[in-house]
N, C-alpha and C positions, 0 to 999 in steps of 0.2 A: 612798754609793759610786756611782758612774758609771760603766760599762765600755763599752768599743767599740770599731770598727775600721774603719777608711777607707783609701782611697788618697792617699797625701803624700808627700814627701820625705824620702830618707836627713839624716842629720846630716852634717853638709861646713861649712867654714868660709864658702861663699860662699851656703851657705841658711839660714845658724841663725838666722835672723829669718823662715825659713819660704822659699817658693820657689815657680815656679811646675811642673806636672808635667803630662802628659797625662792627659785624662779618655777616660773611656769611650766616647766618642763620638769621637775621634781631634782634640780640641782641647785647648789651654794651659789649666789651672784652675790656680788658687792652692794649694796643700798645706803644710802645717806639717811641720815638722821636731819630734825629741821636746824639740831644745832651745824652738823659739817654743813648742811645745806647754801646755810647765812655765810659761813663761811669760806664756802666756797664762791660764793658773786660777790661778799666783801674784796676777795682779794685779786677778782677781775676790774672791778670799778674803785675800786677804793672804798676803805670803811667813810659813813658818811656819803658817799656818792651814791645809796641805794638802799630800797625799803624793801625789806624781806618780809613777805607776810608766808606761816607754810602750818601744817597742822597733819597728824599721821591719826588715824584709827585703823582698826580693825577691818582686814576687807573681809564678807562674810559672803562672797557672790557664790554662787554653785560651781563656775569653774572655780574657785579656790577650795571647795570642798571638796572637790572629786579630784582634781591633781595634785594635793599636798592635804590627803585628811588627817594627817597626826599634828602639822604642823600650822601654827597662825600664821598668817598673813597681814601687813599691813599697806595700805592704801596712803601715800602721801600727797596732798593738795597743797601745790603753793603758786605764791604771786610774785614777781620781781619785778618792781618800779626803779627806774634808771632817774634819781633827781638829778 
């Protein structure tokens, strides 16, 4: 099992291959969505071979208000089980 949590993109039809999002540093980085997410450990272990659990909200911590105030942030939590 593998647990973690980054900053990425919500799920939205124009990111589900992932997206780009503001970094910590007040620039564009790349971010997954939980749909590229699955997708991306499906295609290390094979679909079937792995339970994606993942979920994004809102991060609303004070560093994401004082380093990106015009812009939202989101917080990605997920799990990768290797069956």
């Amino acid at each position: 099992m593998i647990v973690g949590c980054q900053l990425d993109v919500q799920d939205a039809e124009e990111n589900n291959e992932g997206g780009l999002r503001w970094s910590d540093r007040g620039f564009m980085a790349f971010g997954h969505s939980p749909t590229s997410w699955k997708a991306l450990w499906e295609e290390v272990f094979g679909k079937g071979n792995v339970v994606i659990e993942s979920s994004v909200a809102e991060w609303k911590s004070r560093v994401a208000r004082e380093r990106t105030p015009t812009h939202k942030r989101y917080e990605h939590t997920w799990r990768v089980m290797r069956v």
